[in-house]
C-alpha positions as CSV (number, residue, x, y, z in Angstrom):
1,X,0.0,0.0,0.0
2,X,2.7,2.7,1.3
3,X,4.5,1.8,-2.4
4,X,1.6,2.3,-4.5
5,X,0.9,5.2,-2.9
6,X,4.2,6.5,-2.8
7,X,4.4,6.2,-6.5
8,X,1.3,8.1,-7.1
9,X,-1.1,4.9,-8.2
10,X,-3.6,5.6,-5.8
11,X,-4.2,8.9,-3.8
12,X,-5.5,7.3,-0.3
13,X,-4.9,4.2,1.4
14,X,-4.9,3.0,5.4
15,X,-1.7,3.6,6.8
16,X,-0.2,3.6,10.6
17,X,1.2,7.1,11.9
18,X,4.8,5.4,11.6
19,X,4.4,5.0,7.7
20,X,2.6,8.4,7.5
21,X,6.2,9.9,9.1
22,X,7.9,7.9,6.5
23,X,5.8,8.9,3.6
24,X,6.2,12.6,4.2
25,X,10.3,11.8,4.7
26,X,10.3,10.4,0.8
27,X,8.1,14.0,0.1
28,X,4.9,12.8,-0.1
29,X,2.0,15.1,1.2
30,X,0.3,12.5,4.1
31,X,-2.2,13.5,6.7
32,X,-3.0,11.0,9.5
33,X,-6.5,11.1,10.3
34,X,-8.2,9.0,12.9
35,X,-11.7,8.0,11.9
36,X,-14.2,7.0,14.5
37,X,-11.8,5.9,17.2
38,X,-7.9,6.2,17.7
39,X,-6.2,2.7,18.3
40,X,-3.4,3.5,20.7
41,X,-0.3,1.4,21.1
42,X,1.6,1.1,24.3
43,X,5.1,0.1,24.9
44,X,6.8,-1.8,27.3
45,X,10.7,-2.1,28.7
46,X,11.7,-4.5,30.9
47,X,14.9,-5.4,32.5
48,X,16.2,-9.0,31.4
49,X,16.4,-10.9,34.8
50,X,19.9,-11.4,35.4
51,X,21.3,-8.8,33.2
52,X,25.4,-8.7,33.4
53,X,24.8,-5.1,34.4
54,X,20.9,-4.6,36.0
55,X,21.3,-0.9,37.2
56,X,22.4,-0.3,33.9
57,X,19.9,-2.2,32.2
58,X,17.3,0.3,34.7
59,X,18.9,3.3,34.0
60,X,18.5,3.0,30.0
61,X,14.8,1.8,30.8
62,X,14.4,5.2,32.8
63,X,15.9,7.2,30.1
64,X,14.1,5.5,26.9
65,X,10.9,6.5,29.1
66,X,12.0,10.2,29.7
67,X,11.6,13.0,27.1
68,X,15.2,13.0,25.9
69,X,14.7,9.4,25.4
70,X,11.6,9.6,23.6
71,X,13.8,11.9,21.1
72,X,16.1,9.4,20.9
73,X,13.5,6.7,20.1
74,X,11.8,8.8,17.6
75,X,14.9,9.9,15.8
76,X,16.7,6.0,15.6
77,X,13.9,4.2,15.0
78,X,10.9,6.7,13.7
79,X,8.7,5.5,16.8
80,X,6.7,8.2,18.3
81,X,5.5,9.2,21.6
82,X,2.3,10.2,22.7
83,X,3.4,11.4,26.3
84,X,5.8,14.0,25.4
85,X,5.4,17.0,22.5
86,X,8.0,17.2,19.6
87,X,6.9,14.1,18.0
88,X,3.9,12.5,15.6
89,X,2.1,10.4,18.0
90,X,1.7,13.8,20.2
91,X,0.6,16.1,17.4
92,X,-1.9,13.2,16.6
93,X,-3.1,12.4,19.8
94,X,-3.8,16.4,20.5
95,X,-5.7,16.5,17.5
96,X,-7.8,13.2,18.1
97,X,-9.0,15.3,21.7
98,X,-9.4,18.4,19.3
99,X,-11.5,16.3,17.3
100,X,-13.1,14.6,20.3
101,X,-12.4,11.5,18.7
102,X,-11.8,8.6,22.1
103,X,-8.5,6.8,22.2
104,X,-9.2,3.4,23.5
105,X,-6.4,0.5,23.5
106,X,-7.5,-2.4,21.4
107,X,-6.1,-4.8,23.9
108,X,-7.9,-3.5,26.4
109,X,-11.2,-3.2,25.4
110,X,-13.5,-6.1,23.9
111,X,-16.1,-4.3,22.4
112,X,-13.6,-2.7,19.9
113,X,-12.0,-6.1,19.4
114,X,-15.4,-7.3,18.6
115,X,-15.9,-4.6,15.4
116,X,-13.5,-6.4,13.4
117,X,-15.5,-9.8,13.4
118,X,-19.4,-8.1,12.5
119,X,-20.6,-8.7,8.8
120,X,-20.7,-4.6,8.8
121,X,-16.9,-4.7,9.4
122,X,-16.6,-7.7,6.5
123,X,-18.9,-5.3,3.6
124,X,-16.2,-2.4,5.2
125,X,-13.1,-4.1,4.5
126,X,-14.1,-5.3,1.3
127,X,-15.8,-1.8,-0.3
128,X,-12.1,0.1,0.7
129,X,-10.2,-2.8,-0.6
130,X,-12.3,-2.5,-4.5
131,X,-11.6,1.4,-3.8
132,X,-8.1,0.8,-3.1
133,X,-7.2,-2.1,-5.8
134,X,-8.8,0.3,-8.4
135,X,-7.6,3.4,-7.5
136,X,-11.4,4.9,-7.0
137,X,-12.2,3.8,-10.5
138,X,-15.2,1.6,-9.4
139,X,-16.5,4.5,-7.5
140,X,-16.6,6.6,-10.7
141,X,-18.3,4.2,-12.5
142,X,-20.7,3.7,-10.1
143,X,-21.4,7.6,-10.1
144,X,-22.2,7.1,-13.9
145,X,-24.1,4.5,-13.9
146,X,-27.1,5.9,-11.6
147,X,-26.8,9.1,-13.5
């Protein structure tokens, strides 16, 4: 999808924020808009039990979760934070509450888990995919049809 669309064959497709930040770093104009909910990832670190160094190990967790490290993280590995401003997942999650769209974690929440197995999802899924494989040309037949 990101290739297609970064070579102009289509003009939308479903991306994460990640490949949104990577599409505008090739020059592509990309928006990410949340729809009706925001799906928001957490991260963990953890401290391998019996680390050669385990303070160590602790203090890289404690800066990987600080602001400087949430730099870091976005600059190395185009990961983005939605604690701390200067980053994507911030920018995103501030307009989602602009927008008063709800940030729920997928994991977390069984009634958003449950969307993805309804025959309304299914019909979903597959009208964006016909949109997406033809690059909205079944839509524009369609319009001239029922004229």
């Amino acid at each position: 999808m990101q290739a297609r669309y970064l070579l102009s064959e289509i003009s939308f497709c479903i991306l994460g924020s990640q490949l949104v930040m990577s599409a505008r770093a090739k020059g592509m104009p990309a928006e990410f808009q949340a729809l009706d909910f925001a799906d928001v990832s957490n991260y963990s670190l953890a401290v391998r039990k019996g680390a050669r160094h385990p303070n160590a190990a602790k203090l890289v967790g404690v800066f990987l979760a600080s602001p400087a490290g949430a730099k870091f993280t976005v600059e190395e590995s185009g990961e983005g934070n939605l604690y701390y401003p200067g980053n994507f997942e911030h920018d995103i999650s501030m307009q989602n509450k602009k927008q008063g769209i709800r940030e729920v974690h997928t994991t977390r929440d069984p009634k958003i888990l449950e969307i993805y197995f309804t025959k309304d999802f299914e019909r979903l899924r597959k009208e964006v995919k016909i949109v997406l494989d033809t690059g909205g040309k079944f839509l524009q037949s369609k319009k001239k049809k029922t004229k």
